[in-house]
Every structure is written in C-alpha cells, then in structure tokens.
C-alpha positions in Angstrom: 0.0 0.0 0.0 1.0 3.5 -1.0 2.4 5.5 1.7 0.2 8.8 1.7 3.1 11.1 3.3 5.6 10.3 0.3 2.1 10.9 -2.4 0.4 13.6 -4.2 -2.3 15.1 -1.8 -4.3 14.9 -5.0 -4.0 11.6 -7.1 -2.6 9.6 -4.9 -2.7 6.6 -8.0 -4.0 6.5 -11.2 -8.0 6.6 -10.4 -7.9 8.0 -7.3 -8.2 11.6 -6.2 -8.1 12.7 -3.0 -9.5 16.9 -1.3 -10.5 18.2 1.6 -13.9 20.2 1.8 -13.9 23.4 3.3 -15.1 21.9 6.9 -12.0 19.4 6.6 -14.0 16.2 5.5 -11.8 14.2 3.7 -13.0 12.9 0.1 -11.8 10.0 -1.6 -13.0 9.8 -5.7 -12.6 6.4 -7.0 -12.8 6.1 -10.9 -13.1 3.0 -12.8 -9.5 3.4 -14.3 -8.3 2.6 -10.8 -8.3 -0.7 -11.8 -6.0 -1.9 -14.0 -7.9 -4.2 -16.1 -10.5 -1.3 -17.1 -8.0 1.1 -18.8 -8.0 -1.0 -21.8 -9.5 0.2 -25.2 -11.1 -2.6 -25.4 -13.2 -2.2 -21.8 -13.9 1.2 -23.0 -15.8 0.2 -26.2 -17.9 -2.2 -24.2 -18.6 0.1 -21.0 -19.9 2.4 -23.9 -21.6 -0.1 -25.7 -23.7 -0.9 -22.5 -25.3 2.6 -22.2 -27.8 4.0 -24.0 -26.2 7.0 -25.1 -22.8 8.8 -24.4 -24.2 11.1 -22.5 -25.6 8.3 -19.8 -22.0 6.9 -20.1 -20.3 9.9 -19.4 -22.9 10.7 -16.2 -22.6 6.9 -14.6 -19.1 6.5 -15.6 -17.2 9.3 -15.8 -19.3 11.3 -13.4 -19.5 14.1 -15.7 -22.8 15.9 -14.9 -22.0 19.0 -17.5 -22.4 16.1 -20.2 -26.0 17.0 -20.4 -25.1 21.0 -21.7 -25.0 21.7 -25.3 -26.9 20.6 -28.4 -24.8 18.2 -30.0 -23.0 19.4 -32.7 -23.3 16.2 -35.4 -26.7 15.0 -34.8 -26.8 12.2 -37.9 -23.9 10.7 -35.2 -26.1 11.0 -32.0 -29.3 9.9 -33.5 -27.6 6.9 -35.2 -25.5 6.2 -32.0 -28.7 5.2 -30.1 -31.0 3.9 -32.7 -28.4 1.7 -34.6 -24.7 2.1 -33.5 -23.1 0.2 -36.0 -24.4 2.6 -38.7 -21.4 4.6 -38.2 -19.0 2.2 -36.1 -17.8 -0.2 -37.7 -14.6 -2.7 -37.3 -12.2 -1.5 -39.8 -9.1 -4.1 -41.7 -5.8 -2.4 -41.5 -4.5 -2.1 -44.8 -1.3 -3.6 -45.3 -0.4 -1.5 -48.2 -1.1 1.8 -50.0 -2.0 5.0 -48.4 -2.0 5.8 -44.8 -3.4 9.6 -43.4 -2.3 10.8 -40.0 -4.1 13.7 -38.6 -2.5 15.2 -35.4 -3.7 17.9 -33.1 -1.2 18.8 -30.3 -3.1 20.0 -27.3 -1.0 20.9 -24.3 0.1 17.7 -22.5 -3.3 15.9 -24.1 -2.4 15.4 -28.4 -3.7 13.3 -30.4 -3.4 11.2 -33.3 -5.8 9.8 -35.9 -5.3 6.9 -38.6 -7.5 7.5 -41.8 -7.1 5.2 -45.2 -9.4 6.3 -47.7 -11.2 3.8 -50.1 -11.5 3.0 -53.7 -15.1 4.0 -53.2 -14.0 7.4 -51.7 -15.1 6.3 -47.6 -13.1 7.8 -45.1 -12.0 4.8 -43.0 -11.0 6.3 -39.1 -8.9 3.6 -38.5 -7.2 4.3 -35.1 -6.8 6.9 -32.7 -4.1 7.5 -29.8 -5.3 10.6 -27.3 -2.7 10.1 -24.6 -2.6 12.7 -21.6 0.7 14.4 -19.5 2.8 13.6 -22.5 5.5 15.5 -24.2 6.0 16.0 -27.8 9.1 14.2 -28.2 7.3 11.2 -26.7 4.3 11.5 -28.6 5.9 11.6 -31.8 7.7 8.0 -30.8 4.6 6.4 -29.6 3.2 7.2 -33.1 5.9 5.5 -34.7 5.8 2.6 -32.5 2.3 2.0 -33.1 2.9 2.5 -37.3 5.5 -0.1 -36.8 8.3 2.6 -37.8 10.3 2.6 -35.6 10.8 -0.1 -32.8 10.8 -0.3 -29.1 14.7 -0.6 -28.4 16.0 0.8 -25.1 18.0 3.7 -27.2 14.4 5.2 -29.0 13.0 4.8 -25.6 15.2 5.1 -22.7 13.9 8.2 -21.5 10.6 8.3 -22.8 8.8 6.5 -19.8 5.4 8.2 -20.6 5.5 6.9 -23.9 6.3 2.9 -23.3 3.4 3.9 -20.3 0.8 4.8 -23.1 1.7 2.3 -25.4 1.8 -0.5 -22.8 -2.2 0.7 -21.9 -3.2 0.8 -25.7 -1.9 -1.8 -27.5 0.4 -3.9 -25.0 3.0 -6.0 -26.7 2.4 -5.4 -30.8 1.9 -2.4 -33.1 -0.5 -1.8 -35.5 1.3 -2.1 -38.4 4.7 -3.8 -38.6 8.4 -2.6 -39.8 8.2 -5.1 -42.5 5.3 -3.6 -44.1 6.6 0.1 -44.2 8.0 -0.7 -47.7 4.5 -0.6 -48.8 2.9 2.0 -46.6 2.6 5.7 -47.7 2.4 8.1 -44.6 1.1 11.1 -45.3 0.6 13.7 -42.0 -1.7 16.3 -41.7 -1.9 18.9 -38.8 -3.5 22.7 -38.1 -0.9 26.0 -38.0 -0.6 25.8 -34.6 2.1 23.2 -35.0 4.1 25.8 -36.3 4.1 28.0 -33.1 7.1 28.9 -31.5 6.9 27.6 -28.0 7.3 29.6 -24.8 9.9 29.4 -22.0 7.7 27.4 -19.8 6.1 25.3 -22.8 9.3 24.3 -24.3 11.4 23.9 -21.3 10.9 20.3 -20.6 10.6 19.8 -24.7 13.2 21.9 -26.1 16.2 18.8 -25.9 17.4 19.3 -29.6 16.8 23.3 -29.8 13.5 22.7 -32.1 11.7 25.6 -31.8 7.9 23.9 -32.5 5.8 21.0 -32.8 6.3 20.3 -36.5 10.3 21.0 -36.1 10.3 18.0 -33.7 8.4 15.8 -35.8 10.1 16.4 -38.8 13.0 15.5 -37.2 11.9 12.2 -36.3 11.1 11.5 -40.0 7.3 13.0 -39.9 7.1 15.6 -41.9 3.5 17.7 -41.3 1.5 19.2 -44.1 -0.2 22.0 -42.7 -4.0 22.8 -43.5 -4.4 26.2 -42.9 -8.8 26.9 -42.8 -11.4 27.6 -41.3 -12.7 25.1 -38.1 -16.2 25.5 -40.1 -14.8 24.1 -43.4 -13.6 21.6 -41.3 -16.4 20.4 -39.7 -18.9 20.9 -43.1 -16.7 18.2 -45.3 -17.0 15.7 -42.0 -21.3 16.3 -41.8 -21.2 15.7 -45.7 -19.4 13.0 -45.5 -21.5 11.4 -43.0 -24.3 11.1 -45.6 -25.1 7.6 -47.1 -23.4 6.0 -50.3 -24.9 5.5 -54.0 -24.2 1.9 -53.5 -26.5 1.4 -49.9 -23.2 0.4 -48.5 -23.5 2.9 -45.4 -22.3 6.4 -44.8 -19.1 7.6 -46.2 -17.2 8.1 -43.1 -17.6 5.2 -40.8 -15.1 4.7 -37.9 -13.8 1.7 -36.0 -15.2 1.1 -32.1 -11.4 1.1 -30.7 -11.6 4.9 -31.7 -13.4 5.4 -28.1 -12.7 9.4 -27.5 -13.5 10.2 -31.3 -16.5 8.2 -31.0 -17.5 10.2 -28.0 -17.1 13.3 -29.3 -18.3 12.2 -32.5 -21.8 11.0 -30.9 -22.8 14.4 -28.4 -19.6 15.1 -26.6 -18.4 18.0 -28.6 -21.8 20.4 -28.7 -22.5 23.6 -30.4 -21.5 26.9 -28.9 -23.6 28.8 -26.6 -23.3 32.0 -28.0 -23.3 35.8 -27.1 -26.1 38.4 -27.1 -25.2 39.6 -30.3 -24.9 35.9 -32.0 -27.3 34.0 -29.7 -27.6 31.1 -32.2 -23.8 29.8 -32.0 -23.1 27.6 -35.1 -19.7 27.1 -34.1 -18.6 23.5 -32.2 -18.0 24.2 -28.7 -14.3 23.7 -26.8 -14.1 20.8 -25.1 -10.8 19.3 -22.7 -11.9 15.8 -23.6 -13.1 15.5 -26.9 -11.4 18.4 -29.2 -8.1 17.4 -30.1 -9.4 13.7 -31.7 -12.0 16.2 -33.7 -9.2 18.5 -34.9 -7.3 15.7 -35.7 -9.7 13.7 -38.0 -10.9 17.4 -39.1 -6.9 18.5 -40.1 -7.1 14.8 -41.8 -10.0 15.1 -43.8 -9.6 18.6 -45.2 -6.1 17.2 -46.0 -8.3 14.3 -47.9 -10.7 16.4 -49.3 -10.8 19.3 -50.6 -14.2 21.7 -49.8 -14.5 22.6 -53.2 -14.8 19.1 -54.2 -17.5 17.9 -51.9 -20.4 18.1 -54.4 -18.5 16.3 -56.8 -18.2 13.6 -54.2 -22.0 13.7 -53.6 -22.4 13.4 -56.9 -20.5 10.4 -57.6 -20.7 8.2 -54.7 -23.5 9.3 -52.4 -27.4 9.2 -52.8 -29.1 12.4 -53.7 -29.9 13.9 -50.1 -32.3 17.1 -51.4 -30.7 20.2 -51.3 -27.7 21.2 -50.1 -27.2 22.7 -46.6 -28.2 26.4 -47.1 -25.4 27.6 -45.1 -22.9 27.5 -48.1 -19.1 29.3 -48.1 -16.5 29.8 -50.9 -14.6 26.9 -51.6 -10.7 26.9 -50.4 -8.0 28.2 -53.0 -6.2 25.2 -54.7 -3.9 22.8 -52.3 -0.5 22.2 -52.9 -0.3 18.1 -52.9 1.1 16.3 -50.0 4.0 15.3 -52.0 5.2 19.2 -52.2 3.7 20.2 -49.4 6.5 21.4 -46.4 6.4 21.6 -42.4 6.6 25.6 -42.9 4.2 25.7 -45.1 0.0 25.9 -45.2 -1.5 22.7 -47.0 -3.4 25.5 -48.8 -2.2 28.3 -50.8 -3.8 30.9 -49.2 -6.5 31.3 -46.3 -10.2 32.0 -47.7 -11.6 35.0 -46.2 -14.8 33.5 -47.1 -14.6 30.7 -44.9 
C-alpha cells in the first residue's frame, strides 16, 4: 500500500483523487481506471456499448454531470449512435499496403493522433486513434511511430521516454499496429492545423526543447514525420466531415464510418463536442464548442479530412458516390484556394495556398 506522506495530496494513484472540503471532510473519488484491467481500449468500447447514449456513459461512468449542456454538434452521429450504433461504427481491416493519413492535433500535454485510409469507393476509414494525456511531444511523436510499426521499441528510441512505453503498454500492450516489414508498402502522409508551427514559450518548451526545435512540427520532422499544414477555417472543417456522414450510392452505409477502438473520437463524434452557446449579439452559436476531452481527436480527423478532401470538391463527391440527399445545406461558403499536394507540401508551409476570407 502506498504511503500517503511520500504521495500527491491529490491523485494519490491513477484513479484515485483525494480533497479536503472546506469543513475538513476528507474525500476519496474512485474512478473506474483505478483498476487496471479497465483502462483498456477494449473495456472502454464495451462500458460504452452498455449505455444507451454517451451522454448516460459519461454521467454513470465518468461522473461528468456537465455532459447534459449543449446541443450536440453532429446529430446524424447521436441519433444513429442510439438507434443503430453500427451505422457509423464499424470494425475497420488495417490495410497492409497503399496510403495511410495521420491527422495530429497537439493540445497541451493531451495530443492526439488519428489513422485514416481512404477507399477506392471514396469512404473515409477512421482507422485508429491515440489521445494520450501528460505527454510530451518528443514522446508523442515515438509512440506514433511505435504504433505504425516505424520505428521499434529498443532501449535507445526509448530510454527516456517512460510516458511513452506507459501509453503504449495501456493501448496496445506488446504489438503495433502495423509492422516494420510492411513500411516498404505503406505511404504516410501527416496532416496537422498551424498551430504546430508556433514557437513555444519558456515554460512550454522547457521540458521539450532537448534538440533546440523551436515547435511541434520541427520536432516531428526530425523524427522523420514531416507535417503538411491545413491552414482553414474550423467551419470548413467540420462541413466536409457532416457531408461525409451522408449515405453511399451503393446502400453500403455512410461515407465516413469509424472503427469502435476509436473510443474518444467516437465520443465526441456521438454528443460530446456540442455547439457553442453563444453571445447576445450571435445568440444562435453555429460554431462547435471547446471541449478538454473531446477536441483534439476532432481536430485531428478534421486536419485529416480537409487534408483528404478538398471543400471545393464535396459536391462532386456527392455526386458520384453518395445518394441524392435534397438540397444542399443552405449555409454554403467559398470553396478553399487550390492545395499544394502532400507530396510538395512542407512543415513551414500551409497545406493551402492561401487562407479563404470567405470561410
């Protein structure tokens, strides 16, 4: 047993948290990832899969009460998470060869990573995700690695990185998700927002800066990750992933579907992440709302799927894979400027030519 004069007053293990009210009762909180055989991925899908809804998960299990605020912000996804879950969720096949997207969002201490592969038939496949918490971004970047099967775990990638081997042990203990010997016939291509480019401060770089890189996307492209930058709107965003929610020509399902082990994207995906609550002068916020838990797997799948598809070519998309769904949402923009491809596309550079006023 631990000995609580050598342990944080606070979180005294992983699970358990630990204040004093202001009459000095002592309170012990007890979460389910106190035990070590519920902090699998795995667990997780089926804990979720018991409830009726996220939001009846997140009150019994997370004891998150403010779970109930907010509209949420991709309905099709709520509705279809409680009348027929596996509209949307589906078990996804790794593919062994071709092309591989990574989006990354790199929130402070929480990032995230998400594994797309998009189909012959034009489906965005949300392979994987990886939201680890308390992590730096050197180790980040080799836990991504590690679980593409790019790199290995040998004590010299990994003798300092003990948050890393902590987070890969929890997701996927003792194998990768790809392998090294199928790199040969993998294409990675990375996409991430501009803030990957921002210089760090004193205090935010201090524990990082360990080979004088300057930002996020500096460190990555010195592991051998290069980013391509997509530099738009959050509402462009967010308007290619509704769209793509809509059904296919062929009856085959929507054109996004994502795989159950993608817990916190799922969450987010089915009434986590809500709509905004406005101001006086905009009461009617159209905009998604913040959110600690469920934002940075959103902007990474949103970063990856405006690196996929371009805004101006949704309608095309429609056209040729998906049913006809009426009219077109009436709140319309300008479509982004021309990309750059991902093959030309650099770390210092936007994804897109130019930024859109329109969006």
């Amino acid at each position: 047993m631990a000995d609580l004069k050598q342990v944080d007053s606070e979180n005294l293990m992983e699970g358990v948290r630990r204040w004093y009210t202001k009459k000095g009762w002592c309170v012990f909180e007890i979460h389910y990832r106190s035990d070590p055989e519920k902090r699998s991925q795995e667990w997780l899908a089926k804990a979720v899969d018991s409830m009726p809804d996220l939001m009846s998960f997140n009150r019994e299990f997370e004891v998150d009460w403010s779970s109930t605020s907010g509209l949420p912000f991709y309905p099709e996804f709520y509705r279809q998470y409680a009348a027929n879950r596996s509209h949307f969720i589906r078990p996804q096949t790794l593919p062994e060869a071709g092309i591989v997207y990574r989006g990354f969002d790199y929130g402070f201490r929480k990032p995230a990573c998400i594994w797309i592969h998009q189909s012959s038939d034009g489906r965005i496949r949300v392979l994987r995700e990886f939201a680890p918490e308390n992590i730096d971004v050197y180790e980040f970047r080799e836990a991504v690695r590690f679980l593409s099967g790019q790199i290995k775990l040998d004590n010299k990638t990994f003798s300092n990185k003990h948050r890393a081997l902590e987070w890969i042990e929890r997701v996927l203990p003792g194998t990768t998700w790809w392998t090294p010997e199928q790199q040969g016939n993998i294409t990675w291509i990375n996409f991430s927002g501009p803030e990957a480019n921002k210089i760090w401060t004193a205090s935010a770089g201090s524990d990082n800066g360990r080979n004088n890189e300057q930002t996020d996307a500096e460190v990555f492209d010195a592991g051998g990750v290069p980013l391509s930058i997509v530099n738009q709107r959050v509402a462009a965003g967010t308007y290619i992933i509704r769209m793509m929610m809509k059904d296919g020509k062929d009856g085959s399902g929507p054109m996004l579907v994502v795989d159950p082990q993608c817990v916190t994207l799922i969450g987010g995906l089915a009434g986590g992440l809500t709509f905004g609550k406005g101001t006086r002068a905009q009461p009617l916020d159209d905009d998604v709302a913040p959110s600690v838990t469920y934002s940075h797997t959103h902007d990474g799948l949103r970063y990856a799927v405006s690196g996929i598809v371009n805004v101006a070519d949704v309608k095309q998309i429609l056209n040729q894979h998906m049913k006809p769904q009426g009219e077109m949402p009436r709140r319309q923009r300008v479509a982004e400027p021309p990309r750059r491809g991902p093959e030309t596309a650099k770390p210092d550079q936007g994804f897109y030519a130019s930024i859109d006023e329109g969006w």
